[in-house]
C-alpha positions as CSV (number, residue, x, y, z in Angstrom):
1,X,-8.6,16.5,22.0
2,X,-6.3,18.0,20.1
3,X,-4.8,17.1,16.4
4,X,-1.7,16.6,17.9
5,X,-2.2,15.0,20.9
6,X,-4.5,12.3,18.5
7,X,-1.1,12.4,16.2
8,X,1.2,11.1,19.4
9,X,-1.6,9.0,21.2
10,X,-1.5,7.1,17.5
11,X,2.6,7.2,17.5
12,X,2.7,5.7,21.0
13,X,0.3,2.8,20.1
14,X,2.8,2.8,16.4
15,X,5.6,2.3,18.0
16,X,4.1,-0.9,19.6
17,X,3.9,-2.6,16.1
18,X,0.7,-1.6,15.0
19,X,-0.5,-1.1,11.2
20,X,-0.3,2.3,10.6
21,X,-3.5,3.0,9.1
22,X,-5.1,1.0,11.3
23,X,-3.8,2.4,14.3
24,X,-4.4,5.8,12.9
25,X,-8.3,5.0,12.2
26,X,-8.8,3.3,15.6
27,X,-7.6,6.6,17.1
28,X,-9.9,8.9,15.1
29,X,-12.7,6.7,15.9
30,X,-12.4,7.3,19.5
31,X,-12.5,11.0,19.3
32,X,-15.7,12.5,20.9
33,X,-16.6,14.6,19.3
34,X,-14.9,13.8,16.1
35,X,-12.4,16.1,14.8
36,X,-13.2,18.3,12.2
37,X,-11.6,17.2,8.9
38,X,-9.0,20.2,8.7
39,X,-7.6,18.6,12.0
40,X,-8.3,15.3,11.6
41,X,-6.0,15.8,8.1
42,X,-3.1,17.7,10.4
43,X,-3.0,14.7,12.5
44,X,-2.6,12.1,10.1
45,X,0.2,13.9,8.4
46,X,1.9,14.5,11.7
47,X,1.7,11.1,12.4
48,X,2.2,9.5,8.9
49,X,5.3,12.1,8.3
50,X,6.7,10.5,11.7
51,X,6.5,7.2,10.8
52,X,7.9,7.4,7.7
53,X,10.6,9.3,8.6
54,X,11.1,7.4,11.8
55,X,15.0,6.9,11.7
56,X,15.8,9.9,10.3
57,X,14.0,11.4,13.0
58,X,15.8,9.6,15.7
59,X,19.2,9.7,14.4
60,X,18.2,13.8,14.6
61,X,17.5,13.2,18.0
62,X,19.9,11.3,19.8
63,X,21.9,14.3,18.1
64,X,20.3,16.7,20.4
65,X,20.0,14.9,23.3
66,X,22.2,13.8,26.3
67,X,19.8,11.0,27.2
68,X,19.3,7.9,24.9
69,X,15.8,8.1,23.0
70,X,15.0,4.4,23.9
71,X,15.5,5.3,27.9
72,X,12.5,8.1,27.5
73,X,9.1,7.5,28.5
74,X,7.1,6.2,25.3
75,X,5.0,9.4,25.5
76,X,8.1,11.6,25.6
77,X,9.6,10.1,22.6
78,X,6.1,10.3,20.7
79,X,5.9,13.9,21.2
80,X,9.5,14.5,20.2
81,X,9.7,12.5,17.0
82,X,5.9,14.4,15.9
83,X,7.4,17.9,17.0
84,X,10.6,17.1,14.9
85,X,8.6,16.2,12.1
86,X,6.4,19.1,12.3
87,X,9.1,21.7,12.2
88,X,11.8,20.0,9.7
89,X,9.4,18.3,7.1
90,X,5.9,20.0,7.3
91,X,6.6,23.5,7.6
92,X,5.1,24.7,10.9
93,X,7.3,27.2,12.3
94,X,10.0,26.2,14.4
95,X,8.8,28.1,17.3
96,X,4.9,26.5,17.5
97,X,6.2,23.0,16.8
98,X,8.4,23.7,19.8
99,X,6.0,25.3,22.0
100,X,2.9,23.0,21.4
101,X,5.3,20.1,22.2
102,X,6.2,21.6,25.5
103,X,2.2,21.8,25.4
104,X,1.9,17.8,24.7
105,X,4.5,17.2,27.7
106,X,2.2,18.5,30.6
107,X,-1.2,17.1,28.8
108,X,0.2,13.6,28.8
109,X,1.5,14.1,32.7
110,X,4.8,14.6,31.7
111,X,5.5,17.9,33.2
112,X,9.4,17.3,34.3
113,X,10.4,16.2,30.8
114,X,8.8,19.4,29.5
115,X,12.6,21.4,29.3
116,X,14.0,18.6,28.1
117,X,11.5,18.4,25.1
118,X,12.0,22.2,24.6
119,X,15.8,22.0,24.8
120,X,15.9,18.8,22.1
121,X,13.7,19.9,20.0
122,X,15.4,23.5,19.6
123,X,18.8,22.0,19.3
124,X,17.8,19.3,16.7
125,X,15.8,22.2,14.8
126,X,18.8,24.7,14.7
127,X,20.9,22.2,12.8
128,X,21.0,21.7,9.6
129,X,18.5,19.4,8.1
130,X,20.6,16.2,7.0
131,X,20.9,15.2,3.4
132,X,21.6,12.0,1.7
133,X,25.4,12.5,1.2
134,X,25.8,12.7,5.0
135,X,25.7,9.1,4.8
136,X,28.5,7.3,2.9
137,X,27.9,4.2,3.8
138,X,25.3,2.9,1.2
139,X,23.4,0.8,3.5
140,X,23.1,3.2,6.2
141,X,22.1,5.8,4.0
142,X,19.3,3.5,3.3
143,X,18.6,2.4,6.3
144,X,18.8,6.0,8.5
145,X,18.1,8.4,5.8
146,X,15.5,6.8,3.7
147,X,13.9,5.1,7.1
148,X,14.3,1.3,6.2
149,X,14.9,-1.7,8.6
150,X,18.1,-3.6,8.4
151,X,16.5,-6.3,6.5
152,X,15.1,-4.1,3.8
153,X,17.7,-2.2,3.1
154,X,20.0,-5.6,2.7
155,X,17.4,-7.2,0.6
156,X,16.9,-3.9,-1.8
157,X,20.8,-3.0,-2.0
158,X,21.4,-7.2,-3.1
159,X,18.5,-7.3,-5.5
160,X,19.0,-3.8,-6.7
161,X,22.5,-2.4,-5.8
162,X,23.1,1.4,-6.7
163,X,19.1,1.9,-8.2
164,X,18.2,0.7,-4.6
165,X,18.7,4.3,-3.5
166,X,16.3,5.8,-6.6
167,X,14.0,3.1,-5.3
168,X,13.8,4.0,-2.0
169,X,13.7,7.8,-2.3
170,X,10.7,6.4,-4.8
171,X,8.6,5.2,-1.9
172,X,8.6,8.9,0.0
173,X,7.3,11.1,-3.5
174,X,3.6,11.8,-2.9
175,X,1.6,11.2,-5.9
176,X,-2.4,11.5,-6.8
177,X,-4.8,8.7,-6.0
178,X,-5.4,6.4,-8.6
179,X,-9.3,5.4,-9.2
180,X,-11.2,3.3,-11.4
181,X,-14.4,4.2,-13.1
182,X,-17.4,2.2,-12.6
183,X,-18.4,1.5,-15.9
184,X,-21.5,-0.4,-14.9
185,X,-23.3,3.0,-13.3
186,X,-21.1,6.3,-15.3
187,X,-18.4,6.8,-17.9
188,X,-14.8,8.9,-17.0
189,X,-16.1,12.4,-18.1
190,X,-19.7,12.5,-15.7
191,X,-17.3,11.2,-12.9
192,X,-14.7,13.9,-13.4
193,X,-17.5,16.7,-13.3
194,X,-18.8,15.1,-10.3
195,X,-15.6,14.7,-8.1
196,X,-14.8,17.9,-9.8
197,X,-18.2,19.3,-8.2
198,X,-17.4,18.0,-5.0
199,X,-14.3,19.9,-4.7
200,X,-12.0,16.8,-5.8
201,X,-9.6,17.7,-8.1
202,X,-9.2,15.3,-11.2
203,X,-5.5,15.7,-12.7
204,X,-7.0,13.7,-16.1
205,X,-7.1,9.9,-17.2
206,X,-3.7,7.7,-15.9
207,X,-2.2,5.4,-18.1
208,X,-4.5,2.7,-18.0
209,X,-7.8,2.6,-19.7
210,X,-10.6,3.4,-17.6
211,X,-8.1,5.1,-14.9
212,X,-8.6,8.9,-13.3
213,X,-5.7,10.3,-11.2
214,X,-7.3,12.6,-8.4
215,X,-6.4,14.6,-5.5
216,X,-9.3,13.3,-3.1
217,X,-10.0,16.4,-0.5
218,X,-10.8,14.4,2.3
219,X,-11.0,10.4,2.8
220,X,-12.6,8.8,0.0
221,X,-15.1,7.7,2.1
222,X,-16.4,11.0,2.2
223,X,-17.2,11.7,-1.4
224,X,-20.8,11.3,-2.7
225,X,-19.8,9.5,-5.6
226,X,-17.8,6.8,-3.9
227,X,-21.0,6.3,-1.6
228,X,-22.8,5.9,-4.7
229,X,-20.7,3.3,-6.3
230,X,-19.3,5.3,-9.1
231,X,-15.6,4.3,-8.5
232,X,-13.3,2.9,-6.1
233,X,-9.6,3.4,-5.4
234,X,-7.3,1.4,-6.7
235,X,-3.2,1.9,-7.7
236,X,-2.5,2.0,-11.6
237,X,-0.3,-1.5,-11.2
238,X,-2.9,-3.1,-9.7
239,X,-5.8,-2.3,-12.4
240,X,-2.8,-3.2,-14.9
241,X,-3.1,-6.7,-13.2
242,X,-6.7,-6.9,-13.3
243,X,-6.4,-6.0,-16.6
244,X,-4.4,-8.8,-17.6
245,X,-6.3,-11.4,-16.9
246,X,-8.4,-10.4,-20.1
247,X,-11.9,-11.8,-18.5
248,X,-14.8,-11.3,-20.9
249,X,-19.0,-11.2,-20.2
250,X,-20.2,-14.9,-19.8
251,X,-16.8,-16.1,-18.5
252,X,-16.2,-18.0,-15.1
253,X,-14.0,-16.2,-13.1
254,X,-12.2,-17.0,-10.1
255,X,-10.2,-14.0,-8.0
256,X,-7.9,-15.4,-5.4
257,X,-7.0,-13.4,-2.3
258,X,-9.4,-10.8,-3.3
259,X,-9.7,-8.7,-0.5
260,X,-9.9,-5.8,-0.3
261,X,-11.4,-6.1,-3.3
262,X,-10.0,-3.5,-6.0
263,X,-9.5,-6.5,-8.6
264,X,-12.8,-7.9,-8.1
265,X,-14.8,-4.5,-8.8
266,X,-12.7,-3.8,-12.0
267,X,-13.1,-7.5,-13.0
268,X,-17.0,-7.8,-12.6
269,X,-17.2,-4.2,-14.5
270,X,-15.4,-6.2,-17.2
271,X,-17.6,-9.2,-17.0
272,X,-20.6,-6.5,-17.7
273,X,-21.8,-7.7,-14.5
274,X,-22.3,-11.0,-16.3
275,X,-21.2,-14.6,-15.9
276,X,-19.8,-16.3,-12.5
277,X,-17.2,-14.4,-10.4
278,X,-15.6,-16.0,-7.5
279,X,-14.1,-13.7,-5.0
280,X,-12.0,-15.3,-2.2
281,X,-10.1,-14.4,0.7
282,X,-9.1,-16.2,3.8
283,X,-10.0,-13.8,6.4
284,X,-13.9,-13.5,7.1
285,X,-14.0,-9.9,8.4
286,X,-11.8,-9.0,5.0
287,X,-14.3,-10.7,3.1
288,X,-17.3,-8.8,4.4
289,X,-16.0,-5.6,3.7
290,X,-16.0,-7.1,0.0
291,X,-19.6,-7.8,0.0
292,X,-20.0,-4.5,1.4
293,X,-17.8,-3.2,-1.3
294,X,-19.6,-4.9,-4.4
295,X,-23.0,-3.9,-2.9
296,X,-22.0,-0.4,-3.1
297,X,-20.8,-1.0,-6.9
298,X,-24.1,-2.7,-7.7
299,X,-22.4,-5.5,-8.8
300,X,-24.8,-9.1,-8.6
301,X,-22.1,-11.5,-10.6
302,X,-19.7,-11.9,-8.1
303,X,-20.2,-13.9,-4.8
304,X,-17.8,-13.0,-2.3
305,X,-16.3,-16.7,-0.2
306,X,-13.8,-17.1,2.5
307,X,-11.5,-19.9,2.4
308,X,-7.8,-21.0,2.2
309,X,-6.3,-20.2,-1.4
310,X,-3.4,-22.5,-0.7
311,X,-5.7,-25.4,0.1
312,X,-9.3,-24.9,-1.6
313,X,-10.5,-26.8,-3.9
314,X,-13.1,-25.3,-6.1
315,X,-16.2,-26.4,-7.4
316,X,-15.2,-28.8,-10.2
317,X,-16.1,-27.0,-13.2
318,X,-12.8,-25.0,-14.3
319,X,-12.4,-21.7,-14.7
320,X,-11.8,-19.8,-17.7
321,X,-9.8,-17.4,-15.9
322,X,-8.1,-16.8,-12.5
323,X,-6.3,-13.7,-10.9
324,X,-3.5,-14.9,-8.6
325,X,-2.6,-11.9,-6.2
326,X,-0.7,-13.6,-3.4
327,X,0.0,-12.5,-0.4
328,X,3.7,-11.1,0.0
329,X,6.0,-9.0,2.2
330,X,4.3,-6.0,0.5
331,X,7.5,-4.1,-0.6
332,X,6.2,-2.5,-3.4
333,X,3.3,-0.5,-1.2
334,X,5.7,1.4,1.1
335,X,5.1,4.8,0.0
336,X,1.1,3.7,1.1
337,X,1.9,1.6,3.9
338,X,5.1,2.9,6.1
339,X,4.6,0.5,8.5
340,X,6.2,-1.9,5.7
341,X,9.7,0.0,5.9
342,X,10.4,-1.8,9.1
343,X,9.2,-5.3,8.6
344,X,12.0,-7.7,10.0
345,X,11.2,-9.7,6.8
346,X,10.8,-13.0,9.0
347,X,9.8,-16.2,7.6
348,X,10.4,-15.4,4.3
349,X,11.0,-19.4,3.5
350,X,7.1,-19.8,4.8
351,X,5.7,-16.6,2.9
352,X,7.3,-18.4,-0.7
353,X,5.9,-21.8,-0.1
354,X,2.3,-20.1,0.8
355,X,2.8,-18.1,-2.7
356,X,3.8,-21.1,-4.5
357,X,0.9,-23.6,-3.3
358,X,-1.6,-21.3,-3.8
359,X,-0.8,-20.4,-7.5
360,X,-0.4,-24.7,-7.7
361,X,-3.9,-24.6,-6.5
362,X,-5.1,-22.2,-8.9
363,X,-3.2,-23.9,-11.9
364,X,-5.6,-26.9,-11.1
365,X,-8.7,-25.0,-11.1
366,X,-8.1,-23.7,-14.5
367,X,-9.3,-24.4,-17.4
368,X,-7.6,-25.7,-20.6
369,X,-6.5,-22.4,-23.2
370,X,-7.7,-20.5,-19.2
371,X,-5.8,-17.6,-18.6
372,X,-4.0,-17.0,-14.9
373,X,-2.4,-13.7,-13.6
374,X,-0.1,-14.0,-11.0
375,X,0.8,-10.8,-9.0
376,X,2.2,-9.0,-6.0
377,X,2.6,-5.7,-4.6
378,X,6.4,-6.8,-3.7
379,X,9.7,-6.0,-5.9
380,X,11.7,-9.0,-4.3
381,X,13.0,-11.4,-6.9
382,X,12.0,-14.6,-5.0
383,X,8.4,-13.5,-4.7
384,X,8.0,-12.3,-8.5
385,X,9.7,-13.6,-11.2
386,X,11.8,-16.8,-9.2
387,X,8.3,-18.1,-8.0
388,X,6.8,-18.1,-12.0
389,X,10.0,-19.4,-13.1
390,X,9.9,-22.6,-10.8
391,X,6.2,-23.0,-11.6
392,X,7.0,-23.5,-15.1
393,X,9.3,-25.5,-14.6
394,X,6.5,-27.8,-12.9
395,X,4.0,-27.0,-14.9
396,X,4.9,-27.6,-18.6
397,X,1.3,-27.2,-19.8
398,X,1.4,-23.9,-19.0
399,X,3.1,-21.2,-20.7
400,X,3.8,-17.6,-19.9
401,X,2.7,-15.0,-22.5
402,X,2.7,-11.4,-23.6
403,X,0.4,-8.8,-21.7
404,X,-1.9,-7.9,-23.4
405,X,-1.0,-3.7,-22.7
406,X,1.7,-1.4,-21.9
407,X,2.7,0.3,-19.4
408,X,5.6,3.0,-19.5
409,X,8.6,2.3,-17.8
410,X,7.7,-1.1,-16.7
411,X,10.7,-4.3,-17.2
412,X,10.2,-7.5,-18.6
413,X,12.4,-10.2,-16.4
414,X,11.7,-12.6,-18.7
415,X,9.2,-14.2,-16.6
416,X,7.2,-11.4,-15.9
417,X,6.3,-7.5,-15.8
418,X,7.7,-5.7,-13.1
419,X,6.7,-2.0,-11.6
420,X,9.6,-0.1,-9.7
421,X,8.3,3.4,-8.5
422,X,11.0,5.1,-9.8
423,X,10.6,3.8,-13.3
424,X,6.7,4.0,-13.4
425,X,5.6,6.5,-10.8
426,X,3.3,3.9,-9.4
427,X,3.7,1.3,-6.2
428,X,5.8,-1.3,-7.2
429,X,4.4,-4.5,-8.3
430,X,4.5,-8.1,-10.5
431,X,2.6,-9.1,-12.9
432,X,2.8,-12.7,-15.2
433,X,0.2,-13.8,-17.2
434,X,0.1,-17.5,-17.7
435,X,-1.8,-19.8,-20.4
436,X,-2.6,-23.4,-19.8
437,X,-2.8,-25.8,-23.2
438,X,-3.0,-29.7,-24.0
439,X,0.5,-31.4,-23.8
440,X,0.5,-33.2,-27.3
């Protein structure tokens, strides 16, 4: 098999509303034998630069082609939409990503729509590559160009109107992974020499303490040091959350919707790998890749449970402190997750009320002078700072306070922090850091 056959096998099964890293993963693990990593790396950026780029690359289309793209045989479109991509936005010569798609045609049995790919794809390629100002409409430039669903772009031109373009653009810039030192087992400078070593390249410390910014060659799964437990990726917001919550060695700490687990590591590294650390997350297979996760850290404190954060009540003694990441429409990961661009944003009345019971349940588990962080990965107003705003407003014995560190180009909206890629250079993201005390 080839890398691009893998690439539109993935597409096909993308197109049918899968998660793209999943789908992606699933379709590498069926390979036999595997790909070797150069091509197993062209494939996921013919597929990823596809998806991402998935209305842009059909308005291209439908361009160059009598036929409407949605009357073409699944396969068909696939190997279109990867051969656009390939020869407008990744650089392989117009002539190869023409000819191996003519290629892709016959190997999927789709022999009579091989001149039709050839003549699409040469006609889309020989015009010029199209550029934001081709769309005056605001919303459609948002929606075509920049590759959002309806609802998104709605929701990001309302909350945001003219920055909603600097936002979006935001979520396409490719930037170095963020990881976090394991404390408990090396310090920043012996992990740099190692990743360094292992052909990794470390672009120096982020902006948060304890914080490297890398360019991983490979998966990180593949490095030594990640095998060995000496860090674990994580984004810069969402070690800034972790971060908040302030937890000190000896405390009782409780970490709600934990999974994957990011939070968790950096909070028991924290802890000293001392005290009581609850990690919990609703789903069971989520939860076991945390226990795998903290096993590889060498981390004993924290016991990984899986139950309903919205309803769970904890053991009765309280908490000194509880992290609050909820779950959320997630529009803050796009630029890590394109399958996000197109969510239909259904439900949204459901998604609040799940946010809101489940930081009501943590309030209750806390205890008094505790400290709770409440975070998303989501830049929508009614998930971030609406949702701390009407828990206040419950909750009078609990106050909202200062973080306790900066982060450049982050905006306080009075009832929290909020990250907007643009601003930060990092996924966007909440964070509010509350403080329950006696009502006198």
């Amino acid at each position: 098999m080839t890398a691009r056959y893998l690439a539109v096998k993935a597409l096909i099964r993308q197109e049918q509303n899968g998660y793209a890293d999943l789908v992606l993963d699933a379709e590498l693990k069926k390979c036999a034998p595997p790909l070797p990593a150069r091509d197993a790396a062209f494939a996921a950026a013919v597929f990823y630069t596809a998806v991402e780029r998935l209305h842009l690359l059909d308005w291209q289309l439908a361009k160059a082609s009598t036929r409407p793209l949605a009357r073409l045989d699944a396969p068909v479109r696939a190997i279109l939409r990867a051969g656009l991509a390939q020869g407008r936005y990744m650089g392989v010569p117009v002539p190869a990503a023409v000819s191996e798609s003519v290629k892709l045609a016959r190997a999927f049995g789709k022999t009579s729509a091989a001149g039709m790919v050839n003549a699409v794809l040469r006609r889309a390629l020989a015009a010029p590559a199209p550029q934001a100002q081709d769309f005056a409409d605001p919303l459609e430039r948002l929606t075509v160009f920049y590759s959002l669903s309806a609802p998104v772009a709605a929701l990001l031109s309302e909350q945001y109107g003219p920055e909603a373009e600097a936002l979006a653009a935001a979520f396409g810039q490719k930037r170095p992974t963020a990881v976090r030192v394991n404390t408990l087992r090396t310090d920043a400078a012996a992990l740099t020499a190692q990743l360094t070593a292992e052909g990794h390249t470390v672009r120096g410390p982020g902006p948060v303490p304890g914080s490297l910014l890398v360019e991983l060659a490979g998966s990180p799964a593949g490095s030594r040091a990640f095998r060995q437990g000496l860090f674990h990726v994580q984004g810069l917001a969402s070690q800034y959350a972790a971060l908040c919550l302030g937890v000190k060695p000896g405390q009782r700490v409780l970490d709600l919707c934990a999974a994957p687990g990011g939070k968790t590591l950096l909070l028991a590294q924290q802890m000293r790998d001392t005290g009581t650390l609850i990690a919990n997350d609703v789903s069971a297979p989520r939860v076991q890749k945390l226990r795998q996760a903290l096993e590889r850290a060498g981390i004993t404190c924290a016991e990984a449970v899986c139950h309903d954060a919205a309803a769970w009540a904890p053991e009765p003694a309280p908490f000194d402190a509880i992290l609050c990441d909820v779950p959320c429409t997630g529009l803050g990961v796009i630029g890590k997750k394109p399958d996000i661009r197109y969510k239909p944003l259904q439900d949204l009345d459901a998604l609040h009320l799940l946010q809101a019971s489940i930081l009501q349940n943590a309030a209750k588990a806390l205890a008094q002078n505790g400290h709770l962080v409440y975070s998303t990965c989501t830049v929508d107003h009614r998930e971030d700072q609406a949702q701390v705003q009407r828990f206040l407003h419950k909750n009078p014995d609990f106050r909202l306070i200062p973080p306790p560190l900066a982060f450049p180009g982050t905006r306080d909206t009075g009832f929290g922090t909020l990250f907007l890629p643009h601003e930060t250079g990092t996924d966007g993201f909440f964070v509010a850091v509350l403080e329950k005390h006696s009502l006198r």
